[in-house]
PAKE-397736 format. One record per residue: residue in three letters; x, y, z of N, C-alpha, C in turn. Coordinates in steps of 0.05 Angstrom, whole numbers, plus 5000, padded with zeros to 4 digits. Layout:
alaXYZXYZXYZ...
//
This chain:
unk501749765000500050005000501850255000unk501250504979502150724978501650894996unk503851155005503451305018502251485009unk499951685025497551855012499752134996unk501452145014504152375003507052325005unk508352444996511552404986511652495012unk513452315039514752545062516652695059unk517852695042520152935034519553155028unk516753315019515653505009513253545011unk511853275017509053335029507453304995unk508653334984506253284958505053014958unk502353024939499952824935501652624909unk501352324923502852124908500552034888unk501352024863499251824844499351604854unk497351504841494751234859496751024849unk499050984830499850844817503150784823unk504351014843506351144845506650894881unk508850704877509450544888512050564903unk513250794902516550894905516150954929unk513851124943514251224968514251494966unk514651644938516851924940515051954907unk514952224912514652364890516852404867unk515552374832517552464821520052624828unk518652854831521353104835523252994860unk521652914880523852794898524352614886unk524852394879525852174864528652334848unk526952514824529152654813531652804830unk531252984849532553044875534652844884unk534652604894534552454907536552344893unk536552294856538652174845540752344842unk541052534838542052794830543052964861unk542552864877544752924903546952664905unk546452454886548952264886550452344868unk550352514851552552544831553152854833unk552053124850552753404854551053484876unk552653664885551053854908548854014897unk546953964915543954084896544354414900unk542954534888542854794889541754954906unk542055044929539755124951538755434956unk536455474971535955814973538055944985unk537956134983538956324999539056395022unk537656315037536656285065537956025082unk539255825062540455505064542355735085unk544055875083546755965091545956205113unk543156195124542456345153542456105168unk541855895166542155665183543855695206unk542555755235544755795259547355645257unk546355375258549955175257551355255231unk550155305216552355435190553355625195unk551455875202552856075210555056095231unk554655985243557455885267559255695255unk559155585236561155335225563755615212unk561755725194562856025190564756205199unk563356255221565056425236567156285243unk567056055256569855985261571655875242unk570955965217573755925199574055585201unk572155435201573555155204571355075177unk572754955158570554935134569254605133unk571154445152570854135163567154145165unk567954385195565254425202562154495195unk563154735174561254875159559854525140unk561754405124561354155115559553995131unk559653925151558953815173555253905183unk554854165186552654285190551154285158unk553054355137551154305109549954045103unk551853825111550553545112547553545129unk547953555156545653625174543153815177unk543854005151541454235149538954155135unk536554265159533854105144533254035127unk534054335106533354255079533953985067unk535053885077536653575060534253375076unk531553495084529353265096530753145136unk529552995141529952835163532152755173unk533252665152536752495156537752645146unk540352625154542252775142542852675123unk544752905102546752695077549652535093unk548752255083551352185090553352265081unk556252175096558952275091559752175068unk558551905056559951785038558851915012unk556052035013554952224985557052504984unk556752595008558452835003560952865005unk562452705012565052535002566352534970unk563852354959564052404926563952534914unk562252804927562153074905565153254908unk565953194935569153314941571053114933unk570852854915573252724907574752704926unk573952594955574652444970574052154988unk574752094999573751845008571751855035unk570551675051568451835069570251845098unk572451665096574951705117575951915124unk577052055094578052365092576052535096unk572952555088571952745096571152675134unk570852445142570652495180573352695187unk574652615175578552775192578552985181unk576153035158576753385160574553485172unk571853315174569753525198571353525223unk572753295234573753315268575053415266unk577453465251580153515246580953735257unk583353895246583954125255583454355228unk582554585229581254725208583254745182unk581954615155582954665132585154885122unk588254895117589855115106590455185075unk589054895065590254875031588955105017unk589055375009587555534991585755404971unk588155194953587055144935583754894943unk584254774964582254594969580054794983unk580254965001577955125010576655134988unk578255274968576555544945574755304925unk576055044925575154864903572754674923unk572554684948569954604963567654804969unk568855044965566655204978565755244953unk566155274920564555294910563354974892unk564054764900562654594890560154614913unk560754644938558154694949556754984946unk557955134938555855404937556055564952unk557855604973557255814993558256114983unk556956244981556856484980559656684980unk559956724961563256874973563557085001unk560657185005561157385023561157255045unk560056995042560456925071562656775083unk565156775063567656605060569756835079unk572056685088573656865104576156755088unk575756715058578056715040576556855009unk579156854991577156944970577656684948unk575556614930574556474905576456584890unk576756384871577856394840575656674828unk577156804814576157044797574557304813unk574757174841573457524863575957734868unk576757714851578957984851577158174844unk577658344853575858634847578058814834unk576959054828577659264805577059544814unk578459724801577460094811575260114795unk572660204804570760244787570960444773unk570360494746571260664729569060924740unk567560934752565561154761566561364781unk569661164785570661314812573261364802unk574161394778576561434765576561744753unk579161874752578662124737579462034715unk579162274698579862224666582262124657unk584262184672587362044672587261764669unk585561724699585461404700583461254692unk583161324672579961204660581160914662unk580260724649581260464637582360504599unk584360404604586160334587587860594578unk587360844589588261034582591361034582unk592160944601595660834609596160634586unk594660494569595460184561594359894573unk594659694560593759454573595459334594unk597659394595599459294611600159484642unk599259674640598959864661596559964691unk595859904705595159984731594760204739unk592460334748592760644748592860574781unk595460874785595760834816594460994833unk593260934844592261054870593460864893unk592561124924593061094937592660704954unk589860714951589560414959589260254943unk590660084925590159934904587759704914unk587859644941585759434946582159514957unk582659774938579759924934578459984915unk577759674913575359644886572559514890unk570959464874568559444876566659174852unk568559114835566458984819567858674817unk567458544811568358274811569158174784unk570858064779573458024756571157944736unk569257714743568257544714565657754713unk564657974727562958174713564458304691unk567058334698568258454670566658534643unk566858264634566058144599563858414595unk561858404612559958544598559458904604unk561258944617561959344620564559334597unk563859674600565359774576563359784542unk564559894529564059924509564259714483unk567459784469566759504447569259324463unk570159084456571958884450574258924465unk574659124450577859304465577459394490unk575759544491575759594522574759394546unk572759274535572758944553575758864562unk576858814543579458734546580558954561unk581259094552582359244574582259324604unk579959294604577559244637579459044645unk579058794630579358534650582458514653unk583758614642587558654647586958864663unk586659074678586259214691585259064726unk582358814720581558814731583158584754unk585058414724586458264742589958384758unk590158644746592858754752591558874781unk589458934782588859134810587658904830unk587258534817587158384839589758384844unk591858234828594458154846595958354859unk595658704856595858884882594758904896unk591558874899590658854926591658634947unk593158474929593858204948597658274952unk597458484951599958564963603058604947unk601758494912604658524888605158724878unk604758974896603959204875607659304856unk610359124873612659164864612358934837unk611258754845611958584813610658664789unk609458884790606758814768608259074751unk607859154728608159284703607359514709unk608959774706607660024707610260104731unk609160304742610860404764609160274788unk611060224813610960114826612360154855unk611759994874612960024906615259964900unk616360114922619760184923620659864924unk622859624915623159354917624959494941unk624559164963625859164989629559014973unk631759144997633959094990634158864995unk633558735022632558425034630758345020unk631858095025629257915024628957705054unk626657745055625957535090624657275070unk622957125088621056915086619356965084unk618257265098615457375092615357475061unk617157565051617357655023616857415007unk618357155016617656844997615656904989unk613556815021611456735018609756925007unk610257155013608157364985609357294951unk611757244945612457184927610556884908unk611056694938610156344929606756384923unk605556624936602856604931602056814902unk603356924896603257064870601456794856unk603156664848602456384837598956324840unk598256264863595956244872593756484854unk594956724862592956944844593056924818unk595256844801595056804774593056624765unk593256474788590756224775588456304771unk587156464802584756544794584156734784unk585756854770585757084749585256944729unk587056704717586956674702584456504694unk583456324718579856204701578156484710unk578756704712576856894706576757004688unk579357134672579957234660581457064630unk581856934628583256734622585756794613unk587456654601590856594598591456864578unk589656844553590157084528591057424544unk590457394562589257664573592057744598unk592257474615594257514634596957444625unk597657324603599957104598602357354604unk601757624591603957804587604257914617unk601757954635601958004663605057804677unk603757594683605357274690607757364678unk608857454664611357414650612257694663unk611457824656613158154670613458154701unk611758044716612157944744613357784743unk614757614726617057394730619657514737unk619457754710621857894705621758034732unk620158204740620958344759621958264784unk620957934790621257744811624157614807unk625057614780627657484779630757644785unk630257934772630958214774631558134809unk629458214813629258204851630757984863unk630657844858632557724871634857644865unk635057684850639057694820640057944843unk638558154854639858404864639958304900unk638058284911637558284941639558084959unk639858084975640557934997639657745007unk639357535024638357395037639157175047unk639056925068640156765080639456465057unk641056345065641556035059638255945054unk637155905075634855875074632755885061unk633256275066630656445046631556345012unk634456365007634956304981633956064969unk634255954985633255584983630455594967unk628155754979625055774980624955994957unk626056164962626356374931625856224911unk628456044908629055904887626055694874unk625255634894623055454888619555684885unk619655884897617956114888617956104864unk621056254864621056294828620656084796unk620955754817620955594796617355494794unk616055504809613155574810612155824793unk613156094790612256314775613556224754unk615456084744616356054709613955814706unk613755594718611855424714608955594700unk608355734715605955824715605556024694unk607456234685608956324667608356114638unk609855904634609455774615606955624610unk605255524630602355464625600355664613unk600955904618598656174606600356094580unk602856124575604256124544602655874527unk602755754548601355364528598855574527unk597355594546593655624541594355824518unk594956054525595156264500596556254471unk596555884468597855894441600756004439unk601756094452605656244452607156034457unk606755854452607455604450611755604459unk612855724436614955854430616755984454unk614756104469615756294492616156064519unk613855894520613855754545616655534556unk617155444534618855234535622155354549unk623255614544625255694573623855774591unk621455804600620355814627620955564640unk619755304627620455024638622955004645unk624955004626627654984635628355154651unk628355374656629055564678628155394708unk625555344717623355184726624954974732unk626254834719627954584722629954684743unk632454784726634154924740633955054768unk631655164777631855314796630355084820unk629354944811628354654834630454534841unk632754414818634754274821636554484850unk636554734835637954914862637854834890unk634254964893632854944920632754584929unk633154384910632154134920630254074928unk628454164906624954134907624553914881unk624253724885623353474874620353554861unk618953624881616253714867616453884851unk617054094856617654354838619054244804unk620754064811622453944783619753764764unk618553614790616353414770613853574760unk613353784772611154024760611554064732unk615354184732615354344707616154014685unk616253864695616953584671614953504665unk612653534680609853474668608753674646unk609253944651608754184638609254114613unk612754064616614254094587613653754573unk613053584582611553364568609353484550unk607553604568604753734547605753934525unk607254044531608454304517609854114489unk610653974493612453824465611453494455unk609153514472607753194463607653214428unk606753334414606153424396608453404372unk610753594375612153584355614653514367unk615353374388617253134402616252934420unk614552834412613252644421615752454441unk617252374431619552284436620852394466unk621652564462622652754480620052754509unk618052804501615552794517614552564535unk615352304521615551994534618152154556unk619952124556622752154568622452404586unk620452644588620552704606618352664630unk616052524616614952404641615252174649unk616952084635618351804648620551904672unk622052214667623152264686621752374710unk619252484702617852444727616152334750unk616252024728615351854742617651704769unk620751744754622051694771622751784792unk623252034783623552284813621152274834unk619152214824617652204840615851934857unk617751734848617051504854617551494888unk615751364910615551314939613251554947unk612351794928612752004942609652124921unk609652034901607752074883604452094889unk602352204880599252104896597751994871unk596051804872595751744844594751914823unk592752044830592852294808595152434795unk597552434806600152514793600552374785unk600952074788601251874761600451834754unk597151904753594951824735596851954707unk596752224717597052574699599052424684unk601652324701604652304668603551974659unk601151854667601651634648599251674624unk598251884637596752004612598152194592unk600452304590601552514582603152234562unk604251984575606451864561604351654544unk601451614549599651514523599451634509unk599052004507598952104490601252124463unk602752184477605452204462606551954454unk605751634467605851364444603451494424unk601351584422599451544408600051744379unk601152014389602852154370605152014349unk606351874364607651624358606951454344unk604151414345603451114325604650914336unk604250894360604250674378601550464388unk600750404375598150394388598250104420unk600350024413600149824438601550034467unk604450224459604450374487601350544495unk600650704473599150794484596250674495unk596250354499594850214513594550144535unk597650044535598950044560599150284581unk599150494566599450704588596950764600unk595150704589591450844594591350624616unk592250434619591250204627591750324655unk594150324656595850404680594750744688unk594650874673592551174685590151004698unk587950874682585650814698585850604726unk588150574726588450314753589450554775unk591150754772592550934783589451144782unk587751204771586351444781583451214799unk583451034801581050794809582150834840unk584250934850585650914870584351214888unk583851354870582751484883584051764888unk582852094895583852314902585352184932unk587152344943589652424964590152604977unk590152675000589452915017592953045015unk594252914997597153044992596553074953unk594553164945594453244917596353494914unk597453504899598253814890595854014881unk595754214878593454304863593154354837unk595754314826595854254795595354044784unk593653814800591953614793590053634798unk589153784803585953674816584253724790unk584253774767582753724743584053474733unk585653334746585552934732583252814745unk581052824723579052624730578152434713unk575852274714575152124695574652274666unk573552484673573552684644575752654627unk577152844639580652794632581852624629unk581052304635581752104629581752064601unk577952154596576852034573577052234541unk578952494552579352754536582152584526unk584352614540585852454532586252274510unk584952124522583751844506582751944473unk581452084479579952254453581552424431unk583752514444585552604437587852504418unk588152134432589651984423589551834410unk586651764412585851664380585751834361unk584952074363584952274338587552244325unk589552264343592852224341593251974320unk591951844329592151424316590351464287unk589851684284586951614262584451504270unk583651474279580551314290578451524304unk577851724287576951894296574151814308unk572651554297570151464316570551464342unk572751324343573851244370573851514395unk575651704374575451884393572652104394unk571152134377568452184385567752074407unk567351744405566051684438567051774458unk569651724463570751804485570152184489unk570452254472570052574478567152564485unk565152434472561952514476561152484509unk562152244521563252244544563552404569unk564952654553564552854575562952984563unk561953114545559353214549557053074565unk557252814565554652724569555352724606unk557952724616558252704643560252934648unk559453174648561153424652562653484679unk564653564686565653624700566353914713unk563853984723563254334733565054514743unk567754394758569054604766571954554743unk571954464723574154544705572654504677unk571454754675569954864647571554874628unk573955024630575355014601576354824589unk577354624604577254364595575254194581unk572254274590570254144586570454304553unk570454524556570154704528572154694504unk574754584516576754484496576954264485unk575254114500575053704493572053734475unk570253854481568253934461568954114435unk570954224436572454364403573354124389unk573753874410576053734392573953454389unk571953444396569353304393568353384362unk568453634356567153724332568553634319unk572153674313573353644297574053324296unk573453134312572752944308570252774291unk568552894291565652884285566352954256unk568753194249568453314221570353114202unk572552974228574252704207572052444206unk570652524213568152224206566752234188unk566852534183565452584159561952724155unk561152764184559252834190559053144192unk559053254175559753614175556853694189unk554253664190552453774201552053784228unk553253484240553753494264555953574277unk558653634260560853744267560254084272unk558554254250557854424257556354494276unk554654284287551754514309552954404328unk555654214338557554224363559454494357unk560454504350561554804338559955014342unk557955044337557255294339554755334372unk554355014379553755064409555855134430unk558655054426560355164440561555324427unk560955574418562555824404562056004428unk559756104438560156264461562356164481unk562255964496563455904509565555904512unk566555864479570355934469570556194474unk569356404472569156664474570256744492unk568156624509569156684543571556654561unk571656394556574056294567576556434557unk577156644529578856684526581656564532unk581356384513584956174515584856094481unk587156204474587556224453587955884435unk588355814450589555514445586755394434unk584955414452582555304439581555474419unk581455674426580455884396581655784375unk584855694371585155644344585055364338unk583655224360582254904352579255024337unk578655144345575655214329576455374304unk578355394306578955604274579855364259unk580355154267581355004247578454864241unk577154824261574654704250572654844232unk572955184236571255264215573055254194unk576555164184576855314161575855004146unk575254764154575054514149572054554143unk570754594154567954744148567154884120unk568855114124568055204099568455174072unk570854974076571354854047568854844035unk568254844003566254943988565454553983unk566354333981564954123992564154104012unk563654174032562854174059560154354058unk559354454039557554744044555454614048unk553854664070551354604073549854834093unk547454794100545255024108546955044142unk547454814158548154754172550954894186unk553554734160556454874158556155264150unk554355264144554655584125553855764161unk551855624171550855784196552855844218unk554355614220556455564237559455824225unk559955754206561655974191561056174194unk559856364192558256594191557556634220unk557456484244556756524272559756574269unk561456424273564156424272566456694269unk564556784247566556984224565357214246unk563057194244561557444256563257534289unk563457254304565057294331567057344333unk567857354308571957404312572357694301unk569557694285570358014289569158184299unk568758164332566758374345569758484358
//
């Protein structure tokens, strides 16, 4: 016998409806096993939240979001909300009891898979860098009046008002967008205290260097990132690089102990890293590759093992392509260096990097072998010692890869499936990825020979390339419209897609 109503919501059950639960709860119900549901606004007045809050312990806040009414009667177990944080339900008890969370990168990447509110965070999110509002600027300092590479100075640089990814849509045409959002991310990484590294005139450089200087130094790094998924790579790559110079400058001149030099050394081999990644995203392909080596060099100094396997993973991706060769050999060297000491997501990452580059190869049995060994190595599970330059190795990225390397092999069916894959199972907190494996979905779709469906994937992710601004993928879509427009290819379909295309590149 059925219940007269769903107890989860109180709605009237059809006479036929044998579940216990109403559709929508049913729907609810599946869809809190695979993401954190979306909640009101009022979810985050909740007394125990509000106190999980205040005390800066995010274990806790976790802890009270599991237990808040809205989630019905029971709480969510640890082991559902476990999986939406890519952890195990072990790791999430030792971080509700634990002692309060320090990783940046893991706060900023939990608090928004769950949603909490930036204002109510006592850190800041990827892309909440703020900006001088142009309403409060004189005519001097309008935006872009200095140039794109310049900062207008005032007195408090960490007195702004609008938030980095409102950018896109103030200002006038194209150019000044752009120019907003280089502005918007030069006046985040001064409010966070670089106002000596950044381009333009600047704070007097200290003759010393302490440890407190490192560590403003080691976190530069940190702000580039979330500048850069706000703003993306096209936009910062020349920022990242002039703060290298000025960071390398600085310490070629200064002083400092055994120690401090030691950590310098590994600062600085983190900002060339990071340095050469905007160069990969932004297509500068050319420029990135002595960032890596520098990056090498300056780990080997400090005797940072990690710091050396960062930039050998980098420069694997950076030359999979047109040294495939070379690319096997250096994540083979970082499988070694890093062997006892490794988390499997980092070996997931170089044994995905060394299938690709057999598959470049025309290998088709290494790069079998190597997938094999990524999926046994990522089945193992996230690591509460991840770096944070993994935490986008997921099953997605497994199957982008994959997609990638058959295209490499010829078998472009092949890599259709695997790419369709992540559309059909998206991965929310690394969009550009999702948006670059869907460029290379179309152009898969277009070696199969299917131009109608190669185009309306193309032209459903054309905004999105927009946005993200990273050049790298832009000129994956340029190659798919110039394949497009070939005059055999013309159809009602290909012609719409071209013409969306042509029209976007020149706003």
């Amino acid at each position: 016998m059925t219940h007269a109503n769903c107890p989860r919501c109180g709605g009237r059950l059809a006479r036929d409806n044998d579940t216990g639960r109403c559709t929508p709860c049913q729907a609810a119900e599946r869809d809190r096993l695979s993401a954190p549901p979306v909640v009101p606004a009022n979810f985050w007045d909740h007394k125990p939240v509000r106190l999980a809050l205040a005390e800066r312990h995010l274990g806790r806040v976790i802890r009270a979001y599991r237990c808040h009414p809205y989630h019905g009667r029971v709480a969510l177990p640890q082991s559902v909300v476990a999986g939406w944080l890519g952890i195990t339900q072990a790791q999430l008890s030792r971080v509700e009891n634990g002692p309060p969370l320090v990783h940046l990168d893991r706060l900023a990447h939990w608090a928004q898979l769950l949603g909490i509110p930036a204002s109510n965070l006592w850190f800041r999110l990827p892309g909440q860098h703020r900006w001088v509002d142009d309403a409060s600027l004189s005519d001097g300092e309008m935006v872009g009046a200095r140039g794109d590479d310049q900062v207008s100075e005032r007195g408090d640089q960490a007195a702004v008002a609008v938030n980095v990814e409102q950018a896109p849509s103030q200002g006038g045409g194209v150019t000044d967008r752009r120019r907003f959002n280089v502005l918007a991310a030069l006046a985040g990484l001064a409010a966070g205290g670089h106002t000596y590294l950044l381009p333009g005139p600047s704070a007097e450089v200290p003759g010393s260097i302490g440890m407190e200087q490192v560590r403003l130094a080691g976190s530069l790094v940190d702000d580039l990132r979330r500048v850069d998924a706000a703003v993306g790579a096209d936009l910062l790559c020349d920022v990242a690089m002039q703060a290298h110079t000025r960071l390398s400058a600085w310490a070629a001149r200064a002083t400092c102990s055994r120690e401090v030099g030691d950590a310098l050394q590994s600062a600085l081999a983190d900002l060339s890293i990071e340095a050469a990644w905007l160069a990969i995203d932004a297509d500068r392909r050319s420029e990135a590759r002595p960032y890596l080596h520098e990056a090498i060099t300056r780990a080997r100094i400090a005797d940072d093992p990690q710091a050396e396997v960062r930039a050998l993973t980098h420069l694997s991706l950076l030359i999979r392509e047109s040294q495939p060769g070379e690319s096997l050999h250096c994540a083979e060297a970082a499988l070694r260096i890093s062997a006892g000491w490794a988390t499997p997501r980092l070996t997931t990452l170089l044994h995905l990097r060394r299938a690709h580059a057999y598959a470049v190869l025309r290998d088709a049995s290494g790069f079998s072998r190597e997938m094999t060994k990524a999926r046994r190595e990522l089945d193992r599970g996230p690591h509460e010692d991840d770096q944070g330059f993994v935490h986008f190795v997921n099953v997605q990225e497994l199957s982008g890869i994959e997609g990638l390397s058959y295209l490499a092999l010829g078998r472009p069916e092949r890599a259709a499936q695997s790419l369709r894959s992540i559309a059909a199972n998206p991965s929310p907190a690394h969009r550009r990825n999702r948006v670059y494996y869907t460029v290379r979905l179309s152009e898969a779709v277009c070696q199969q020979g299917d131009v109608n469906e190669a185009a309306r994937v193309a032209l459903d992710v054309l905004p999105a390339v927009r946005q993200i601004k990273s050049k790298r993928v832009s000129q994956h879509l340029a190659d798919v419209r110039r394949n497009l427009a070939a005059p055999r290819q013309a159809t009602a379909t290909t012609r719409q897609f071209v013409d969306a295309h042509d029209q976007a590149v020149s706003l």
